[in-house]
PyMOL Python script that loads the backbone (N, CA, C, O; Angstrom):
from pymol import cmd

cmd.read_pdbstr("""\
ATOM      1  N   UNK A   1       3.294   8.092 -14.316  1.00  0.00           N
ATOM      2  CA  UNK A   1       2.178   8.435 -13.456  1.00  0.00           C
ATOM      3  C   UNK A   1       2.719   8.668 -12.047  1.00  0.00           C
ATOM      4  O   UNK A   1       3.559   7.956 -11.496  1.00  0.00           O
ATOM      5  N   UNK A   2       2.198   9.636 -11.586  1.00  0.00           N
ATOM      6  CA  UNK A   2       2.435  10.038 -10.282  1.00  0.00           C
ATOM      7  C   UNK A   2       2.415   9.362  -8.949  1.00  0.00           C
ATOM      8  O   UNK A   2       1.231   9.028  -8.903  1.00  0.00           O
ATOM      9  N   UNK A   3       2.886   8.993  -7.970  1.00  0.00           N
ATOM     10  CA  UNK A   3       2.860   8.113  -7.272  1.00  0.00           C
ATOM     11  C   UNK A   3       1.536   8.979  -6.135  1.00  0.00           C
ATOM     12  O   UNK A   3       1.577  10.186  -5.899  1.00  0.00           O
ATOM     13  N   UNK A   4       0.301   7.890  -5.492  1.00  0.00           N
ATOM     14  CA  UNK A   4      -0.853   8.665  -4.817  1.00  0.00           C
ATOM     15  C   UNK A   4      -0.460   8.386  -3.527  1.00  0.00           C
ATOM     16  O   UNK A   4       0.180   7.388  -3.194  1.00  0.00           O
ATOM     17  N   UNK A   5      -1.086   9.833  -2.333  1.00  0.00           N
ATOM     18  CA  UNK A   5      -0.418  10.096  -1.657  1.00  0.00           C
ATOM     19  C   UNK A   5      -0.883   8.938  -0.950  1.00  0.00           C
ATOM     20  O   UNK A   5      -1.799   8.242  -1.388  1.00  0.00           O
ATOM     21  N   UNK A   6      -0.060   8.617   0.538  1.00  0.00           N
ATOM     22  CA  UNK A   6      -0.387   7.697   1.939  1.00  0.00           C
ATOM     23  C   UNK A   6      -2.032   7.550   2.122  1.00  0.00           C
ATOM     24  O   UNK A   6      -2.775   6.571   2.044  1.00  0.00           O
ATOM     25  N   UNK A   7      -2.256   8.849   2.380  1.00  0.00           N
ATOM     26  CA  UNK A   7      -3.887   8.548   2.465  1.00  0.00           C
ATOM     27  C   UNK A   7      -4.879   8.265   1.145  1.00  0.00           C
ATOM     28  O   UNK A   7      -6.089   8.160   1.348  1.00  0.00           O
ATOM     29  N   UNK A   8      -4.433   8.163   0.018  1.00  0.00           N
ATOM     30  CA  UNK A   8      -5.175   7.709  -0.995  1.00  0.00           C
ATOM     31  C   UNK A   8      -4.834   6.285  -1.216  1.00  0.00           C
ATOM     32  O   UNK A   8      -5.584   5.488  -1.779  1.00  0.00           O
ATOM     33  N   UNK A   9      -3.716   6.021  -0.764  1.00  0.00           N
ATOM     34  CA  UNK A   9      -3.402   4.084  -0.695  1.00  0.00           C
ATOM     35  C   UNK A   9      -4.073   3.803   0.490  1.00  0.00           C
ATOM     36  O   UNK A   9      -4.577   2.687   0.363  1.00  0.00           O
ATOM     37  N   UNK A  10      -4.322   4.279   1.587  1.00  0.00           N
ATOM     38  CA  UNK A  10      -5.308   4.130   2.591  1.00  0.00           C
ATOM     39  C   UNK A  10      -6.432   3.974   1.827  1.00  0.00           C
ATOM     40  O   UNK A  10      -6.556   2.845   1.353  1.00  0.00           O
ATOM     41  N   UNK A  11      -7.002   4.501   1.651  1.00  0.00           N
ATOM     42  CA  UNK A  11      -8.285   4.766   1.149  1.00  0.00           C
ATOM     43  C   UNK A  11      -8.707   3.639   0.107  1.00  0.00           C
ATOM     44  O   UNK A  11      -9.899   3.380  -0.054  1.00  0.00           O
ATOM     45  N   UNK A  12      -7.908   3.104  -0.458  1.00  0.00           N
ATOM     46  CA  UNK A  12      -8.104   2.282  -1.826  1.00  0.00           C
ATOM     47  C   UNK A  12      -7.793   1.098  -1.092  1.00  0.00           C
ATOM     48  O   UNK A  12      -7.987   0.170  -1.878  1.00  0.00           O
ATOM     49  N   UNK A  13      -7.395   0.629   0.050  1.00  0.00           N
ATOM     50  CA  UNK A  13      -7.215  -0.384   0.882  1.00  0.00           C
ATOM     51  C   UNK A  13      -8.210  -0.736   1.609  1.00  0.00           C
ATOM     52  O   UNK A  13      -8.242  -1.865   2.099  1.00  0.00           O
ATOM     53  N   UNK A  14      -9.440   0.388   1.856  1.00  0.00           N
ATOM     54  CA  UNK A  14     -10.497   0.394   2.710  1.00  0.00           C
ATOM     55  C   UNK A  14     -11.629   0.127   1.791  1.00  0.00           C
ATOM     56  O   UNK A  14     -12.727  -0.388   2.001  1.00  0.00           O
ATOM     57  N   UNK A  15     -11.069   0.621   0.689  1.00  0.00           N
ATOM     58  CA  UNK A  15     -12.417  -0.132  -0.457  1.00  0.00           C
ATOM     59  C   UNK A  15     -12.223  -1.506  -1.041  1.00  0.00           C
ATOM     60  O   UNK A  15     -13.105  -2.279  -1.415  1.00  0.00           O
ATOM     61  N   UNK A  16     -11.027  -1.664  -1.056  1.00  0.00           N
ATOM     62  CA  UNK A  16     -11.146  -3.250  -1.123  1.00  0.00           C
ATOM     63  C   UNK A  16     -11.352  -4.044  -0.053  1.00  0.00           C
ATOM     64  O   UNK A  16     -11.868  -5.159  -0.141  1.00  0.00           O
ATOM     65  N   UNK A  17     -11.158  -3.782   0.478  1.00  0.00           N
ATOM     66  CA  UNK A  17     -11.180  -5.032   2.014  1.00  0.00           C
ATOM     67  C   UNK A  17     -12.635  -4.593   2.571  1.00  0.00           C
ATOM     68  O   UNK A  17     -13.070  -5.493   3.289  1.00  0.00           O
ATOM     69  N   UNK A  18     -13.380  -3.682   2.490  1.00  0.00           N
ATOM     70  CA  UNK A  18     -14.919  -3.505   2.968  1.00  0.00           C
ATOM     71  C   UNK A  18     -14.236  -2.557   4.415  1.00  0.00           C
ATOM     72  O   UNK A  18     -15.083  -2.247   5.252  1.00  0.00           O
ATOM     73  N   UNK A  19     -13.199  -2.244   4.616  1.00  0.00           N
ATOM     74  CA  UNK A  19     -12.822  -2.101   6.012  1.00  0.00           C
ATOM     75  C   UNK A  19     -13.901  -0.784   5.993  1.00  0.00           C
ATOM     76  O   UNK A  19     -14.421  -0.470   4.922  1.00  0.00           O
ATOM     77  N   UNK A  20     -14.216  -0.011   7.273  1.00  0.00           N
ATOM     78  CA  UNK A  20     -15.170   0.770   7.749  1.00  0.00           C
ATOM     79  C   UNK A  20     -14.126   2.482   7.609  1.00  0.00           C
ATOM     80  O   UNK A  20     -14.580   3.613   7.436  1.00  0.00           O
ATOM     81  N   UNK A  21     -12.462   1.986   7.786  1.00  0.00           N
ATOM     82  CA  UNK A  21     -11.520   3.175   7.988  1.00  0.00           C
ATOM     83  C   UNK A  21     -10.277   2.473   8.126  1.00  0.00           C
ATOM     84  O   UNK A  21      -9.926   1.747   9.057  1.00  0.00           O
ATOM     85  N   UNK A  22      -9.567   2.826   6.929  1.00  0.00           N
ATOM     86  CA  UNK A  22      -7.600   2.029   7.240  1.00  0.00           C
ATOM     87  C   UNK A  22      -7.241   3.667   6.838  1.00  0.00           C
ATOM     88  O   UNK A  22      -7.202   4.278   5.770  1.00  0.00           O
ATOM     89  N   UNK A  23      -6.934   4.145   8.675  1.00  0.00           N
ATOM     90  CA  UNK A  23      -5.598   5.250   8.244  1.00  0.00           C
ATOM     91  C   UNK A  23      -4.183   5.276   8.190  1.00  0.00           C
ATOM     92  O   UNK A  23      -3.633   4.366   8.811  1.00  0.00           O
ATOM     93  N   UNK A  24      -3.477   6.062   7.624  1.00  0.00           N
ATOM     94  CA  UNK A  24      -2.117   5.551   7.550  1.00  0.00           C
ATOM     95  C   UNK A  24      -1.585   5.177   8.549  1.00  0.00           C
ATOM     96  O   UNK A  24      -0.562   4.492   8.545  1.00  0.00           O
ATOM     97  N   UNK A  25      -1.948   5.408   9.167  1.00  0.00           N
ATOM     98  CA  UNK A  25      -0.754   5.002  10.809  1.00  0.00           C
ATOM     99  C   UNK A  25      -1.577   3.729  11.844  1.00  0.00           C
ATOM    100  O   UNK A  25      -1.489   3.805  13.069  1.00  0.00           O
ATOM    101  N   UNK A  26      -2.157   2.889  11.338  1.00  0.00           N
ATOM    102  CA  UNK A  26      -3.425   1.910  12.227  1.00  0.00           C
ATOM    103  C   UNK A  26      -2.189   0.743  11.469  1.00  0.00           C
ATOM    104  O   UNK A  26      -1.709   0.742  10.335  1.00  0.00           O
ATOM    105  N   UNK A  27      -1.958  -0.198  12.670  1.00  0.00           N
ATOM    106  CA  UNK A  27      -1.164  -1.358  12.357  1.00  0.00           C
ATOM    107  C   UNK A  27      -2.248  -1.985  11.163  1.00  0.00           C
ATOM    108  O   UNK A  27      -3.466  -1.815  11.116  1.00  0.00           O
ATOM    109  N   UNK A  28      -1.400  -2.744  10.248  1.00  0.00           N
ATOM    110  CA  UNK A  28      -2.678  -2.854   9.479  1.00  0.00           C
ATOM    111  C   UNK A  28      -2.962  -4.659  10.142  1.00  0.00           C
ATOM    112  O   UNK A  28      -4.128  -5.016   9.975  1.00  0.00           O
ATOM    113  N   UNK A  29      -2.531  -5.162  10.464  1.00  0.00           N
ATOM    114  CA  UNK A  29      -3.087  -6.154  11.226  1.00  0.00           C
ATOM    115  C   UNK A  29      -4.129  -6.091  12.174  1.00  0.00           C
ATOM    116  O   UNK A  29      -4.783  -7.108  12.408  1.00  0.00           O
ATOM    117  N   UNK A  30      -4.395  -4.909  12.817  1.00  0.00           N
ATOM    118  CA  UNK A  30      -5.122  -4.676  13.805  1.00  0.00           C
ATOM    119  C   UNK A  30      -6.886  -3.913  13.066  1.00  0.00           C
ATOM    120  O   UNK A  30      -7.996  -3.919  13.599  1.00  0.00           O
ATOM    121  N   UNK A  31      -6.532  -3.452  11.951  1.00  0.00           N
ATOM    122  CA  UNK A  31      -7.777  -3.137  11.436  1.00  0.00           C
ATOM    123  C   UNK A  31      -8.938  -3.964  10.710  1.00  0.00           C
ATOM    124  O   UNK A  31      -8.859  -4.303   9.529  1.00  0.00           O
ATOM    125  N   UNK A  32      -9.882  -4.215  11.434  1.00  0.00           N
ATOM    126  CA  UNK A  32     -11.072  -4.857  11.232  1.00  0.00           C
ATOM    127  C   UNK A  32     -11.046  -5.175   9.998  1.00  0.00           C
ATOM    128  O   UNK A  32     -10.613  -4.210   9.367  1.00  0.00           O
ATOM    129  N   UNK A  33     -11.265  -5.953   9.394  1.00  0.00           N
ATOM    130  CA  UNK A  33     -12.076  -6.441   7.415  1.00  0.00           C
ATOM    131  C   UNK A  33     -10.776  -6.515   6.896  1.00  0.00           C
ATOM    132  O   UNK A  33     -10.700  -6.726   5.685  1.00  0.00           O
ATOM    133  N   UNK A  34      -9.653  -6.379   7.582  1.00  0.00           N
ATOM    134  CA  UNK A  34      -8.597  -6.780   6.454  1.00  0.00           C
ATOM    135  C   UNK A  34      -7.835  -7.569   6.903  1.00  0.00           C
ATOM    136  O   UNK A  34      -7.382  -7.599   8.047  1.00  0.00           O
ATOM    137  N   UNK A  35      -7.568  -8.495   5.760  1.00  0.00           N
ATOM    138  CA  UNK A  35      -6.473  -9.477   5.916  1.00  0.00           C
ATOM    139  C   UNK A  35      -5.928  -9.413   4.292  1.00  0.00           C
ATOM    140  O   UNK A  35      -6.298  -8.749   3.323  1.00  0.00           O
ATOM    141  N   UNK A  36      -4.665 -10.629   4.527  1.00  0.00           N
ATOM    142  CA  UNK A  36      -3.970 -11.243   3.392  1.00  0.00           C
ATOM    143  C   UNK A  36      -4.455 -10.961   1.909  1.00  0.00           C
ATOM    144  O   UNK A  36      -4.092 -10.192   1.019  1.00  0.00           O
ATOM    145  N   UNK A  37      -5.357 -11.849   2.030  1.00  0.00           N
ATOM    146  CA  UNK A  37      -6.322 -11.546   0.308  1.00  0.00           C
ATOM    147  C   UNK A  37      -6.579 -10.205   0.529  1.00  0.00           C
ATOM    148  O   UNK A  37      -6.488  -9.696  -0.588  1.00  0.00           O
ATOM    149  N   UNK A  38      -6.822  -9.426   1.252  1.00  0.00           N
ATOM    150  CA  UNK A  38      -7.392  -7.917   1.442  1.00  0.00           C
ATOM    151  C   UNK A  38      -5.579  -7.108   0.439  1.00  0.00           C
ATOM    152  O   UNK A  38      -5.525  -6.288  -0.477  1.00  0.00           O
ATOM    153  N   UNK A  39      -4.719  -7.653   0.997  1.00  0.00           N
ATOM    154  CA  UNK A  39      -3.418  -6.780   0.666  1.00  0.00           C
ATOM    155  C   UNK A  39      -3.284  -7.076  -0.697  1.00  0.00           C
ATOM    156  O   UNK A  39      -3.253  -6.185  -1.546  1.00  0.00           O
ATOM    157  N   UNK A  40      -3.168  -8.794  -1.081  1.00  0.00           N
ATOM    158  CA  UNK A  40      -2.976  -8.978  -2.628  1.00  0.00           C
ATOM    159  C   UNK A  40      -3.858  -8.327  -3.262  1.00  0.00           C
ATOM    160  O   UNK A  40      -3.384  -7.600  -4.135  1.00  0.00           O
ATOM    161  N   UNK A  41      -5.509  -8.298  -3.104  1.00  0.00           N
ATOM    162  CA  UNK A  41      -6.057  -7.534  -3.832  1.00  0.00           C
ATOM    163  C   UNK A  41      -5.388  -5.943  -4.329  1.00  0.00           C
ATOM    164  O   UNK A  41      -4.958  -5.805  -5.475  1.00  0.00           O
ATOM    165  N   UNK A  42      -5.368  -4.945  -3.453  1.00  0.00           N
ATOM    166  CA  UNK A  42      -4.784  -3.831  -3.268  1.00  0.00           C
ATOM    167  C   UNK A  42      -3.389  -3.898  -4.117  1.00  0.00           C
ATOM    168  O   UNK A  42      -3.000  -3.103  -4.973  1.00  0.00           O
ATOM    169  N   UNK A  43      -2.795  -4.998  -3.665  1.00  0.00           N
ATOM    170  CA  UNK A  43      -0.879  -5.082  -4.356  1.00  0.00           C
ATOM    171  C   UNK A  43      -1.832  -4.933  -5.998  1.00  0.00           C
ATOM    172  O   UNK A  43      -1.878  -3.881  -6.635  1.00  0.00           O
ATOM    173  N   UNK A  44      -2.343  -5.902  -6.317  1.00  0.00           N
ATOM    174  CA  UNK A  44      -2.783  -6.417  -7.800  1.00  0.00           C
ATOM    175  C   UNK A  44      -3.251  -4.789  -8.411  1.00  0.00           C
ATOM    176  O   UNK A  44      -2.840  -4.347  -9.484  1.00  0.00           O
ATOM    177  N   UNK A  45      -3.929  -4.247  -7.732  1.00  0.00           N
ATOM    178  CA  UNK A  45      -4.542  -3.114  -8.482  1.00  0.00           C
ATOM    179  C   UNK A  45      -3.500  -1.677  -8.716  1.00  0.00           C
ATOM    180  O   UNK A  45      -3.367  -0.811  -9.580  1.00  0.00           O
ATOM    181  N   UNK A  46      -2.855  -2.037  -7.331  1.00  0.00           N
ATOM    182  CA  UNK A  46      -1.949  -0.876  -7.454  1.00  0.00           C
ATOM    183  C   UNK A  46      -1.101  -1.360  -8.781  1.00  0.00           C
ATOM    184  O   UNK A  46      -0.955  -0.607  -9.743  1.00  0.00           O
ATOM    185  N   UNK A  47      -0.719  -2.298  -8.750  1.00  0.00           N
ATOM    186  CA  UNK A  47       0.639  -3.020 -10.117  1.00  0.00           C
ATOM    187  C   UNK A  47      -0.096  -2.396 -11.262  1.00  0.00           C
ATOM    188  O   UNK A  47       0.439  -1.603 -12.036  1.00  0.00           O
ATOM    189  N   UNK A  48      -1.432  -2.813 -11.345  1.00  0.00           N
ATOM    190  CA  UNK A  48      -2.497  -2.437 -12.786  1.00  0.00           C
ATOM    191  C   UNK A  48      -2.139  -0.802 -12.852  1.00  0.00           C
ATOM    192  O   UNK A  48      -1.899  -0.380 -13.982  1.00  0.00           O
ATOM    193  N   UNK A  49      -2.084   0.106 -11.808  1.00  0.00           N
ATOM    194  CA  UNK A  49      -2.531   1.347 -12.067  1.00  0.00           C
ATOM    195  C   UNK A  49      -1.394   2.017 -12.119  1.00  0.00           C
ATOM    196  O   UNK A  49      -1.411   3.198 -12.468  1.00  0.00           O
ATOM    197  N   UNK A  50       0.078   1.221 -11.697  1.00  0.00           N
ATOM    198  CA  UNK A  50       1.450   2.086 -11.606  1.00  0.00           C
ATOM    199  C   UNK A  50       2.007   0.783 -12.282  1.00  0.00           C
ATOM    200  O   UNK A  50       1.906  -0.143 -11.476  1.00  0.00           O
ATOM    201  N   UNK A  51       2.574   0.366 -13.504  1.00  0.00           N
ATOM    202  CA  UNK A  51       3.604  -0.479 -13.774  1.00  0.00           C
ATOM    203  C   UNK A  51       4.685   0.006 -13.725  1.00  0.00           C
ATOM    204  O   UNK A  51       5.627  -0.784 -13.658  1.00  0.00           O
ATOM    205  N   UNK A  52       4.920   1.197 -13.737  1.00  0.00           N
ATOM    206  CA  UNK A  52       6.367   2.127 -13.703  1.00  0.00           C
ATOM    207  C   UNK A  52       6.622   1.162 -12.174  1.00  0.00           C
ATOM    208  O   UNK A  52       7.385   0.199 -12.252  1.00  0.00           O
ATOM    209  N   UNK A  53       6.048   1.435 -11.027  1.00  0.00           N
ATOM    210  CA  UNK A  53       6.841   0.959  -9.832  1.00  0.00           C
ATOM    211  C   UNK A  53       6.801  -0.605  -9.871  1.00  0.00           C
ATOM    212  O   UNK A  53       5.783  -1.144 -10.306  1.00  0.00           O
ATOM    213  N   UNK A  54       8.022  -1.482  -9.370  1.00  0.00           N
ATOM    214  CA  UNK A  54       7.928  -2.369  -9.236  1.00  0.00           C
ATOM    215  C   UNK A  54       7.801  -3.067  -8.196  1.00  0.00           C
ATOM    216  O   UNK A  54       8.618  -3.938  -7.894  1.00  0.00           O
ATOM    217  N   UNK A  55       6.601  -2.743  -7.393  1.00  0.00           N
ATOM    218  CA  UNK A  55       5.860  -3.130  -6.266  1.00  0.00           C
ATOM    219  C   UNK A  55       5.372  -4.366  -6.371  1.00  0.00           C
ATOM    220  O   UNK A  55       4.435  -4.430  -7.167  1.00  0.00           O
ATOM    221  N   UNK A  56       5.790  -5.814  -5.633  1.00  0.00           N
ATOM    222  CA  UNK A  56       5.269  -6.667  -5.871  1.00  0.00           C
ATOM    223  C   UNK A  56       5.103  -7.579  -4.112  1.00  0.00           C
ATOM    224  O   UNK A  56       5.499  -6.790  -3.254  1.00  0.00           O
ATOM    225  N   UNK A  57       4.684  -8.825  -3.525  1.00  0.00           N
ATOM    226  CA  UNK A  57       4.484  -9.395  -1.965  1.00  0.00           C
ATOM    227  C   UNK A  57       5.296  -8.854  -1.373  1.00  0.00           C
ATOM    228  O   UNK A  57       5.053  -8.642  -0.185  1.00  0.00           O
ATOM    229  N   UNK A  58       6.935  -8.285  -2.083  1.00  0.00           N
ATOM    230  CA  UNK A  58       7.534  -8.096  -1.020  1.00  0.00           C
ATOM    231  C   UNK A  58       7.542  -7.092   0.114  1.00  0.00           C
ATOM    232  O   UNK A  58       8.154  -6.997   1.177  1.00  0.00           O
ATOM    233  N   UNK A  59       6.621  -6.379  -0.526  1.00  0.00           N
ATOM    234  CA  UNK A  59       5.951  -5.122   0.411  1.00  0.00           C
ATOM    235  C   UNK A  59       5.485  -5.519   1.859  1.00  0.00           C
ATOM    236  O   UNK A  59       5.439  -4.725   2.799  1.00  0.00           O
ATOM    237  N   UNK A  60       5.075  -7.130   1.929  1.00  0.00           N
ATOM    238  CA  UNK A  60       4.918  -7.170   2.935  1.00  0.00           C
ATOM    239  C   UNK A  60       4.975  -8.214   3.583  1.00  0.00           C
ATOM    240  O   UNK A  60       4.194  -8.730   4.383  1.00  0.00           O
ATOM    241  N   UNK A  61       6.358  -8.626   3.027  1.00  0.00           N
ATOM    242  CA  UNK A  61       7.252  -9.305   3.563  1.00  0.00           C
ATOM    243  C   UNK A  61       7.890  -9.461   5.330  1.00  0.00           C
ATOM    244  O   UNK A  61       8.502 -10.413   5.812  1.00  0.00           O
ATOM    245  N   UNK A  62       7.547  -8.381   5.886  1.00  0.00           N
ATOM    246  CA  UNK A  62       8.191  -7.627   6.892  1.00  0.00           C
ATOM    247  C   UNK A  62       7.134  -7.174   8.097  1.00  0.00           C
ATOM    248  O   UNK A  62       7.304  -6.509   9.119  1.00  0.00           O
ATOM    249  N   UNK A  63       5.667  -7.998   7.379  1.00  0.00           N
ATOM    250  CA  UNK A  63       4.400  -7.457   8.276  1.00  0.00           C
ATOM    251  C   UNK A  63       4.325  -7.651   9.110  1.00  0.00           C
ATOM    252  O   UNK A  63       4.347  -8.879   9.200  1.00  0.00           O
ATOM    253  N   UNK A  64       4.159  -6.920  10.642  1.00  0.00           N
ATOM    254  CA  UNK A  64       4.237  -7.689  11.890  1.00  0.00           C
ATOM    255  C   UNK A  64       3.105  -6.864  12.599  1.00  0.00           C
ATOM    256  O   UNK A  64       2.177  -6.705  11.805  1.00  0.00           O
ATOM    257  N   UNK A  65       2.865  -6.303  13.780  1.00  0.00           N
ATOM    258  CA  UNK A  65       1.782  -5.965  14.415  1.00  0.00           C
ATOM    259  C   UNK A  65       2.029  -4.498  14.734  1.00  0.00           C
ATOM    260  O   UNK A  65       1.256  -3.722  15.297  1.00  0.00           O
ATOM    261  N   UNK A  66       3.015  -4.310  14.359  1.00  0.00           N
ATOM    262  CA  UNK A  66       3.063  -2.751  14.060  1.00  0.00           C
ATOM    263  C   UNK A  66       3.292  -2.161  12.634  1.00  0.00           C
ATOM    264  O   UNK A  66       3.701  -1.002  12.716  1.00  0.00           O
ATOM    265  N   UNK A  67       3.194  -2.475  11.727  1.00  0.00           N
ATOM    266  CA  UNK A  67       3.194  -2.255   9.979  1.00  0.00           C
ATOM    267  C   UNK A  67       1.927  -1.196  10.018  1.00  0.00           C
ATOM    268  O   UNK A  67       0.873  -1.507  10.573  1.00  0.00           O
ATOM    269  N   UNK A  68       2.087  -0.163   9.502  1.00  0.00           N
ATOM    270  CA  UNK A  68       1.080   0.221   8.910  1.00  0.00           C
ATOM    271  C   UNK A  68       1.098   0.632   7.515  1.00  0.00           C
ATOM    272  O   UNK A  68       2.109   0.342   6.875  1.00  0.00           O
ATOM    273  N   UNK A  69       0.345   1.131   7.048  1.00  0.00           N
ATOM    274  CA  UNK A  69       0.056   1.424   5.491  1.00  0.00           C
ATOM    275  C   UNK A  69       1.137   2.397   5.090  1.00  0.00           C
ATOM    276  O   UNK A  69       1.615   2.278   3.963  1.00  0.00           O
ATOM    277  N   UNK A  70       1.729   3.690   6.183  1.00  0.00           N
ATOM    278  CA  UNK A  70       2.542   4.506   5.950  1.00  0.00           C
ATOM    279  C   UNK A  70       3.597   3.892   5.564  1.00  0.00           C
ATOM    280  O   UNK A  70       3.968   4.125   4.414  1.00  0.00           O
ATOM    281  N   UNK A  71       4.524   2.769   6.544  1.00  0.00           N
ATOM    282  CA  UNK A  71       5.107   1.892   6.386  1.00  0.00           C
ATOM    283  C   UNK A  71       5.266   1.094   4.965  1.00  0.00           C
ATOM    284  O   UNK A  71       6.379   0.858   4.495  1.00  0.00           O
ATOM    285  N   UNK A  72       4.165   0.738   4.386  1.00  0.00           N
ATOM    286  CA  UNK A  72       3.974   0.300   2.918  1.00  0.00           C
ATOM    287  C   UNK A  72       4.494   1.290   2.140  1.00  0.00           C
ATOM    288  O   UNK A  72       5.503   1.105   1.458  1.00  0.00           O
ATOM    289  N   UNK A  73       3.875   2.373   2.177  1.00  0.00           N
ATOM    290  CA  UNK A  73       3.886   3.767   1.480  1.00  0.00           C
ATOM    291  C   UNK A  73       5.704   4.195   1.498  1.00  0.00           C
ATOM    292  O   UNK A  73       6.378   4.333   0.477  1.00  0.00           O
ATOM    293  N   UNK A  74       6.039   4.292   2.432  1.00  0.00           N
ATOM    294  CA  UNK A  74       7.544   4.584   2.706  1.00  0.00           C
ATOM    295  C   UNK A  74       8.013   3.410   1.364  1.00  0.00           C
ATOM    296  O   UNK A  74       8.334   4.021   0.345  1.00  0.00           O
ATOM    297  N   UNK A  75       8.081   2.090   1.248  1.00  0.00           N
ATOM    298  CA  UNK A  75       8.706   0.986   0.792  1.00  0.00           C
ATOM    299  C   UNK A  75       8.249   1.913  -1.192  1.00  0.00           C
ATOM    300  O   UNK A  75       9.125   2.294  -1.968  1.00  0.00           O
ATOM    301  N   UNK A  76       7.047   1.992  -1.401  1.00  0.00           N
ATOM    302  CA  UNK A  76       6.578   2.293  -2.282  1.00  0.00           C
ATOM    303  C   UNK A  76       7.626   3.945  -2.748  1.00  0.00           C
ATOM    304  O   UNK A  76       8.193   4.055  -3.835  1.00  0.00           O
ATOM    305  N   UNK A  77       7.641   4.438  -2.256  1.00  0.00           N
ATOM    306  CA  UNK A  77       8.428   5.587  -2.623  1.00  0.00           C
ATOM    307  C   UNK A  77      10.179   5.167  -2.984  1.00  0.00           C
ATOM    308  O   UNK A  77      10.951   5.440  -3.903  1.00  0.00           O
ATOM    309  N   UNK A  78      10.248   4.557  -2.014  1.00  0.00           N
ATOM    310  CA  UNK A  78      11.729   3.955  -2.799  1.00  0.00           C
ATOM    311  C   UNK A  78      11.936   2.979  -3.827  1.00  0.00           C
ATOM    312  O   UNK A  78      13.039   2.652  -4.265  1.00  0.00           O
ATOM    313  N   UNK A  79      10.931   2.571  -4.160  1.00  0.00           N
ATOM    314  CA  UNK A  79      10.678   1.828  -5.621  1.00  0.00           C
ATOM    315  C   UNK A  79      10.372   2.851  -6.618  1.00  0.00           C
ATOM    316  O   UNK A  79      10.816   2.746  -7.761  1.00  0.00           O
ATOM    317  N   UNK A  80       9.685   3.774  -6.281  1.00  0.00           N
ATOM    318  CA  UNK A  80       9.276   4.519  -7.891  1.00  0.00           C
ATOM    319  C   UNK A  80      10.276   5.232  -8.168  1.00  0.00           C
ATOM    320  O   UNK A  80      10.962   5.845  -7.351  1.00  0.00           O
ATOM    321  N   UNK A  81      10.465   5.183  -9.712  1.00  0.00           N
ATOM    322  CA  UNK A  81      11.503   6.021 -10.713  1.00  0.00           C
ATOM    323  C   UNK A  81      11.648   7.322 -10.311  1.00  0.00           C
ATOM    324  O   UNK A  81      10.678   8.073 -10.418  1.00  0.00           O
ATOM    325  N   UNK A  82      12.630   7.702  -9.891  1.00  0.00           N
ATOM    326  CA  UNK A  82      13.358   9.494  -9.864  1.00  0.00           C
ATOM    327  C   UNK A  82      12.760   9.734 -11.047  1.00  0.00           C
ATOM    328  O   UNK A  82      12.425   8.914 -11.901  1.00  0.00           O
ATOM    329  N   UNK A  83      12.658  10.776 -11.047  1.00  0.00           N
ATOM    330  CA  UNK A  83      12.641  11.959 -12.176  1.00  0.00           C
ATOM    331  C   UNK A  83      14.309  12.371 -12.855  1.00  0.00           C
ATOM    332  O   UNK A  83      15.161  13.104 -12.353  1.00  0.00           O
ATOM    333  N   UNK A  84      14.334  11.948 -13.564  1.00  0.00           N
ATOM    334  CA  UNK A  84      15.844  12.425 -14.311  1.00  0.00           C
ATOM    335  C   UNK A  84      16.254  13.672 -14.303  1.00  0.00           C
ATOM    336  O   UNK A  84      15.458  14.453 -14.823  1.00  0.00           O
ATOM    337  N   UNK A  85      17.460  14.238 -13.791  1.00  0.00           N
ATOM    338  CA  UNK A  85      18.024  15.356 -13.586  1.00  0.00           C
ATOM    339  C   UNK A  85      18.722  16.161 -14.461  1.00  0.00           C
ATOM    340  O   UNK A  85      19.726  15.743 -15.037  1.00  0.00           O
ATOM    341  N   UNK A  86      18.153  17.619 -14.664  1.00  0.00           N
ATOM    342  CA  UNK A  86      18.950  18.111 -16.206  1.00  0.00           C
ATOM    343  C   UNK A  86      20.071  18.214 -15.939  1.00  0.00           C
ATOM    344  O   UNK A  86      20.883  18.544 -16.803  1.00  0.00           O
TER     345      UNK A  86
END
""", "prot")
cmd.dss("prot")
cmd.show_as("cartoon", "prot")
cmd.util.cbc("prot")
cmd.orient("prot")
């Protein structure tokens, strides 16, 4: 399965946490309705919907007051499987 773009992990971050708007580039500390349980939720669903990547807390391991979702997204791309080369 295809990995979904920055702004669709945005987006699926803003429906779990109730947030009003998480865009890719908003520290995610700084955006209203989300916290901690807000991220595990999101980690948990993303794991359900991609087991190919092996995305697990350590994503955000590294969270500080400038992290944003792009930031996540970057970590997430270097976890998912290449495509095998003919």
């Amino acid at each position: 399965m295809a990995l979904p773009t920055v702004e669709v992990v945005s987006e699926q971050l803003a429906a779990v946490s109730g947030a009003t708007e998480v865009t890719p580039d908003a520290p995610i500390r700084h955006i209203p309705g989300v916290d901690s349980l807000d991220l595990m939720e999101w980690l948990y669903n993303f794991q359900n919907e991609h087991p190919d990547i092996p995305a697990d807390e350590s994503l955000f391991a590294d969270l500080d007051d400038s992290t944003t979702m792009r930031d996540v997204y970057a970590k997430l791309v270097d976890l998912a499987p290449q495509p095998a080369e003919a």
